[in-house]
C-alpha positions as CSV (number, residue, x, y, z in Angstrom):
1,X,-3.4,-4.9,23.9
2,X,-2.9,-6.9,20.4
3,X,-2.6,-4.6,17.2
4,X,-5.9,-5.6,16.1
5,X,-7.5,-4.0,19.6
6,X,-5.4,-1.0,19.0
7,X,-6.3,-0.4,15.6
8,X,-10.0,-1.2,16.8
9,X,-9.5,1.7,19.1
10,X,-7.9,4.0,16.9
11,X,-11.0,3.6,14.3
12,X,-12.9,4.1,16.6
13,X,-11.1,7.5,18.3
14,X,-10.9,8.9,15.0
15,X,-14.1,7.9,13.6
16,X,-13.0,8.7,9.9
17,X,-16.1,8.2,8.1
18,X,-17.1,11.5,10.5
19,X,-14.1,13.8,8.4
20,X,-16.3,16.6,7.0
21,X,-15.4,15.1,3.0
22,X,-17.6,12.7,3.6
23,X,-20.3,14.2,6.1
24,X,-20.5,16.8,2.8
25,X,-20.9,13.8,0.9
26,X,-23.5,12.3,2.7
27,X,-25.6,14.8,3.2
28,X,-25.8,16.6,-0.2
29,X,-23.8,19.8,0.7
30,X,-20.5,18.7,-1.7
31,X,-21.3,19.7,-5.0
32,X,-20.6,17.4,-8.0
33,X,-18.3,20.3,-9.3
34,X,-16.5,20.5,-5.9
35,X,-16.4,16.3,-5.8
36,X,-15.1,15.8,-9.1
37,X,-12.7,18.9,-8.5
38,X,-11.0,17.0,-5.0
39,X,-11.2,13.6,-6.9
40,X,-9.1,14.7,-9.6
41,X,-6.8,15.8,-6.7
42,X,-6.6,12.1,-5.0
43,X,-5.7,11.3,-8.7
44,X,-2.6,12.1,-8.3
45,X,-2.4,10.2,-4.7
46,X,-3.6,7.3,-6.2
47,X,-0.6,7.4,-9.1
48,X,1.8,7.9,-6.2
49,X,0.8,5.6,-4.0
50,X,3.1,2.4,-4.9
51,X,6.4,4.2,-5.4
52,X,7.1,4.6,-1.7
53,X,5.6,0.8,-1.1
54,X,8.5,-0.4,-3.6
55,X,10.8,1.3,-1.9
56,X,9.9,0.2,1.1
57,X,10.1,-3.6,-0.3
58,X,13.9,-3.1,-1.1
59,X,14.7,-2.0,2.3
60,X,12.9,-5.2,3.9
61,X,15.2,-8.3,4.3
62,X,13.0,-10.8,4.9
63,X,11.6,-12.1,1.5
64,X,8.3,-13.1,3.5
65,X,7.5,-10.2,4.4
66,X,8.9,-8.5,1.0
67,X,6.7,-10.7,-1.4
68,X,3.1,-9.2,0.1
69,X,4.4,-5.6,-0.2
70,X,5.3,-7.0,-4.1
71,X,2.2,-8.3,-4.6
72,X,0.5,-5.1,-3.3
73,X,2.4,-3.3,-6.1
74,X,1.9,-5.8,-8.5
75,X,-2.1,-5.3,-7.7
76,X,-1.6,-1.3,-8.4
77,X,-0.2,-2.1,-12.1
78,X,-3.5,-4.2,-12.7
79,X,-1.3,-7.8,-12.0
80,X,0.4,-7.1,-15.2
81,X,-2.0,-6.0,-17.5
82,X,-1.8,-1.8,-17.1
83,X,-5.3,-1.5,-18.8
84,X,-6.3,-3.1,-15.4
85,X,-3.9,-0.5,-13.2
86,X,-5.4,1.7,-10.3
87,X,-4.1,4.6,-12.4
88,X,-6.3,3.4,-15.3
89,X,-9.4,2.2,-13.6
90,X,-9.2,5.9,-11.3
91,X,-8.8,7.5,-14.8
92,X,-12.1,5.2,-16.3
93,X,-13.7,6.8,-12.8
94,X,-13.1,10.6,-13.5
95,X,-14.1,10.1,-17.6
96,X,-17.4,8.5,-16.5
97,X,-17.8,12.0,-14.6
98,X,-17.2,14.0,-17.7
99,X,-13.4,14.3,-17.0
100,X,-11.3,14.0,-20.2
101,X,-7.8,12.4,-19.5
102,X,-5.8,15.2,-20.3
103,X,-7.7,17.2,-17.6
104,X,-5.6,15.4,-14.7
105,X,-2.6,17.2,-15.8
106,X,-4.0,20.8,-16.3
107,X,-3.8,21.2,-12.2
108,X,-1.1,21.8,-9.7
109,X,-1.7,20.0,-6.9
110,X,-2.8,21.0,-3.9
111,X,-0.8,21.5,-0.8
112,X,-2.9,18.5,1.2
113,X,-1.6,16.0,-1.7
114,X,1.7,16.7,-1.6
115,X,1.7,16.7,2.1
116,X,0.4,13.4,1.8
117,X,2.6,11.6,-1.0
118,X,5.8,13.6,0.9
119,X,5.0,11.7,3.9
120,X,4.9,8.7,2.0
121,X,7.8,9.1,0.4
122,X,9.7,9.8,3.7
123,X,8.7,7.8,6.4
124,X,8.9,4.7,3.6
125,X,12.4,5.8,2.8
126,X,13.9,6.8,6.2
127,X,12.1,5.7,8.9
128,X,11.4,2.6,10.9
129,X,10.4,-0.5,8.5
130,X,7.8,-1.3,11.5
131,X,6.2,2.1,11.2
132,X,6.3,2.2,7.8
133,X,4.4,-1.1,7.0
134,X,2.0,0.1,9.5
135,X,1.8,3.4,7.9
136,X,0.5,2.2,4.5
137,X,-1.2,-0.4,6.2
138,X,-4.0,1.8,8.3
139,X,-4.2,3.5,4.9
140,X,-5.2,0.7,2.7
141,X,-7.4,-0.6,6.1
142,X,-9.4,2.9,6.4
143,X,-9.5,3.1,2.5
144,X,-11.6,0.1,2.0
145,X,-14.4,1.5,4.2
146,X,-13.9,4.6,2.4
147,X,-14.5,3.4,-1.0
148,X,-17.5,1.9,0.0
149,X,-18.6,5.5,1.8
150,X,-17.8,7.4,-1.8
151,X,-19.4,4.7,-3.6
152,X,-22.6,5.2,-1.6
153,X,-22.4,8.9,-1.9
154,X,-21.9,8.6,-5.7
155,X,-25.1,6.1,-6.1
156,X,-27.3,8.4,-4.0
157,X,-26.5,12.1,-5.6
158,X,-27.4,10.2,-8.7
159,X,-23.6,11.1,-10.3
160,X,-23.4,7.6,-11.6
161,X,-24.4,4.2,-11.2
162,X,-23.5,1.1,-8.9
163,X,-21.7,-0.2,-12.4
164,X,-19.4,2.6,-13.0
165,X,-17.7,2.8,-9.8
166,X,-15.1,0.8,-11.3
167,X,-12.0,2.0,-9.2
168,X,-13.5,2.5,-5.8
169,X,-15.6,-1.1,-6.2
170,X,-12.3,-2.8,-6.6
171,X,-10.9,-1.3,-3.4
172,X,-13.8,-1.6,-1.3
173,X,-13.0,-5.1,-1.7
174,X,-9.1,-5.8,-1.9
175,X,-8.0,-3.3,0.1
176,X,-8.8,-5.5,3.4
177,X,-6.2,-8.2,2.5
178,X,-3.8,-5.2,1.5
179,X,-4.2,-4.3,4.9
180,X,-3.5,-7.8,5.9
181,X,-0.6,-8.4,4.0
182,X,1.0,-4.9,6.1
183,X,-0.5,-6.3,9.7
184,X,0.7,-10.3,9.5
185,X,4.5,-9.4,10.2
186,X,3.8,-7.6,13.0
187,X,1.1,-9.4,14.6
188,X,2.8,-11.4,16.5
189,X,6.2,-9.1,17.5
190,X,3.7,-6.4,18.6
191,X,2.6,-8.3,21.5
192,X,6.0,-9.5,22.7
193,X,8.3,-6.3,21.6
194,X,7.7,-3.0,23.3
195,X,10.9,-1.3,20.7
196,X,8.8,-2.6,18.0
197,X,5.2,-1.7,19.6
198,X,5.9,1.6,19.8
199,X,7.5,1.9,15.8
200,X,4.2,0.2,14.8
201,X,1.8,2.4,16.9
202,X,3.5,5.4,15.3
203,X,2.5,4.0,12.4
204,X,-0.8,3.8,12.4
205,X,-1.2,7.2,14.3
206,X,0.8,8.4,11.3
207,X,-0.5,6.6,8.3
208,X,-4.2,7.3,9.8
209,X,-3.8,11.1,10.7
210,X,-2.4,11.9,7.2
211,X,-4.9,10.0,5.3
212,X,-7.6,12.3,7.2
213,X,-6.1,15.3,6.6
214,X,-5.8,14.4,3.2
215,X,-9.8,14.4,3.0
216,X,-10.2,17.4,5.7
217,X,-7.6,19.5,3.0
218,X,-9.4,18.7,-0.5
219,X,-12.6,19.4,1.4
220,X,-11.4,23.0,2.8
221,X,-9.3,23.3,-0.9
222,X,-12.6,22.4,-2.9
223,X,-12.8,25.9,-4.1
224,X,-9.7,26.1,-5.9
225,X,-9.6,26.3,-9.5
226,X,-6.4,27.3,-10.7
227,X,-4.0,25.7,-13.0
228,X,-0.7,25.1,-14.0
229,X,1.6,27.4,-15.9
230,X,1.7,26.3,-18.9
231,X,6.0,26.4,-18.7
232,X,6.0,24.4,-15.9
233,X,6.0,20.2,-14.5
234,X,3.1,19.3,-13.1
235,X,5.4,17.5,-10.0
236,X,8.9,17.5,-9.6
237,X,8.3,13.9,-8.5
238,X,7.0,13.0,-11.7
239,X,9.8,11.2,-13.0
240,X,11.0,9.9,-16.6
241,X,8.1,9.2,-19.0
């Protein structure tokens, strides 16, 4: 079996576009109150997301396989120009809801994000470098067929238009040659290394089952509406600023 056949397989085991977030979505049952509510949730998933990737380029000797992982980052920061960023264009997103910016901060986030950005953190840190670039690779893979899900849903509930999905249009189409850029430098070994084979198929099991669960948990979460002391960080992750 070649990665591509295995990650066929898993799509299709999983069937992620079945995940109940987006079953809700689909068939009118998820609010707008209750989407907007888990959207400004993945907010903070979506700020997260390139801290463990740089990480993970430091640990990698090879400075071919480094420079797509840097390029992926680079992407996230809007290739230089921050106005451009995924944290600005997922903040344009949530203020074409009706979300003022100082809104993402007045939440403490749910136990499904942090979950999800710990993993991150961890297995980009400590584990494998195999499973690791496989990891955010099955993300950024599932997430581009996910956009264009949300996208869909926000069009048809009539929340806003085709033209406003300005941060999930832009990953609907890069995030495939993210995905790439994670899969081309281990193509190749995974046919011919079993070691490696197995670090890789961790991976993706891993990178997969927690991206689900983050949707399954800000679905089951939706209800919550409670906020952050005013006394206290909103993430001990959140670093100097």
């Amino acid at each position: 079996m070649t990665l591509d056949d295995f990650v066929r397989a898993l799509k299709v085991r999983l069937a992620p576009l079945d995940n109940p977030y987006f079953h809700a979505l689909r068939d009118g049952s998820l609010t707008r109150e209750d989407f907007v509510e888990t959207q400004l949730q993945f907010a903070h998933a979506v700020f997260f997301f390139s801290r463990p990737m740089l990480v993970l380029a430091g640990r990698v000797s090879s400075a071919q396989v480094r420079l797509p992982l840097l390029e992926n980052v680079r992407d996230e920061h809007g290739r230089g120009d921050l106005s451009f960023s995924h944290e600005a264009t997922f903040t344009r997103f949530l203020e074409l809801l009706g979300v003022p910016k100082d809104e993402l901060w007045s939440r403490p986030l749910w136990p499904a994000v942090r979950a999800f950005n710990t993993v991150l953190a961890g297995v980009c840190t400590l584990d494998d470098v195999p499973t690791a670039l496989a990891t955010l690779g099955i993300i950024e893979d599932l997430f581009a067929s996910i956009s264009a899900e949300i996208g869909k849903g926000v069009v048809a509930r009539g929340w806003l238009t085709a033209d406003a999905l300005v941060h999930y249009r832009t990953h609907e189409e890069l995030d495939e040659l993210h995905a790439e850029g994670f899969y081309a430098p281990l193509r190749a070994r995974f046919a011919t290394e079993p070691a490696l084979r197995y670090q890789v198929e961790q991976g993706l099991e891993l990178g997969a089952s927690v991206f689900l669960s983050l949707y399954r948990g800000l679905y089951e979460s939706r209800a919550r509406r409670d906020r952050r002391p005013l006394d206290g960080p909103h993430s001990v992750a959140a670093g100097f600023e």
